[in-house]
C-alpha positions as CSV (number, residue, x, y, z in Angstrom):
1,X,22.5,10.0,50.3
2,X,25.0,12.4,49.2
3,X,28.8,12.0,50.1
4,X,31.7,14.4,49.8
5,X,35.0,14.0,50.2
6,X,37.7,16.6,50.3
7,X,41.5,16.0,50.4
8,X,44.8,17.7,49.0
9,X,47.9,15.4,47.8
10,X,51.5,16.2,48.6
11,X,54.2,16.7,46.0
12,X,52.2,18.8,43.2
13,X,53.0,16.8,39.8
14,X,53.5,13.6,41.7
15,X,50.9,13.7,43.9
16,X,48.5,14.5,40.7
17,X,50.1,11.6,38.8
18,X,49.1,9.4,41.8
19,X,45.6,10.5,41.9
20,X,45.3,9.8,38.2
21,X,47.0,6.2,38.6
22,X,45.6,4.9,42.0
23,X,43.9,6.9,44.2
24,X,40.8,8.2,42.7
25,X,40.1,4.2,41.7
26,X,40.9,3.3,45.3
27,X,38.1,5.9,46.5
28,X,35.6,4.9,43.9
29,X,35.7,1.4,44.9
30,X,35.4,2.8,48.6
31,X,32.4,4.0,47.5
32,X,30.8,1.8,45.3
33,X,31.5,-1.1,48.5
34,X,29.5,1.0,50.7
35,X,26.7,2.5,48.4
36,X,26.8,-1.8,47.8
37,X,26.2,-2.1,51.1
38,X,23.9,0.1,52.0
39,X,21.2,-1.0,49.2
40,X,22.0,-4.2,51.1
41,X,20.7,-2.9,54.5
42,X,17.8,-1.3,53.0
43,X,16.5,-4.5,51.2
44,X,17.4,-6.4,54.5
45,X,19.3,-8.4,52.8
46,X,22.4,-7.4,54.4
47,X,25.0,-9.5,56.4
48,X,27.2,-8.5,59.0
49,X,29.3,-11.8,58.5
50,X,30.0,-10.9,54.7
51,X,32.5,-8.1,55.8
């Protein structure tokens, strides 16, 4: 499974600054929950209640 994501920030040098300081960490822990818990759900080890 393959995912891509495409957004643009606002503000030019700010809105790099805050891609660099929080929101490219913010998406890669997005990402690393879900890939998480999808290896979950394919083991059938996953748990709706654990949301």
């Amino acid at each position: 499974m393959n995912d891509s994501v495409t957004y643009r920030l606002p503000s030019g040098p700010l809105g790099r600054l805050a891609h660099n300081v929080i929101i490219r960490r913010q998406l890669e822990n997005i990402f690393r929950y879900r890939a998480k818990r999808i290896t979950e759900w394919a083991h059938g080890t996953f748990r709706a209640n654990d949301l």
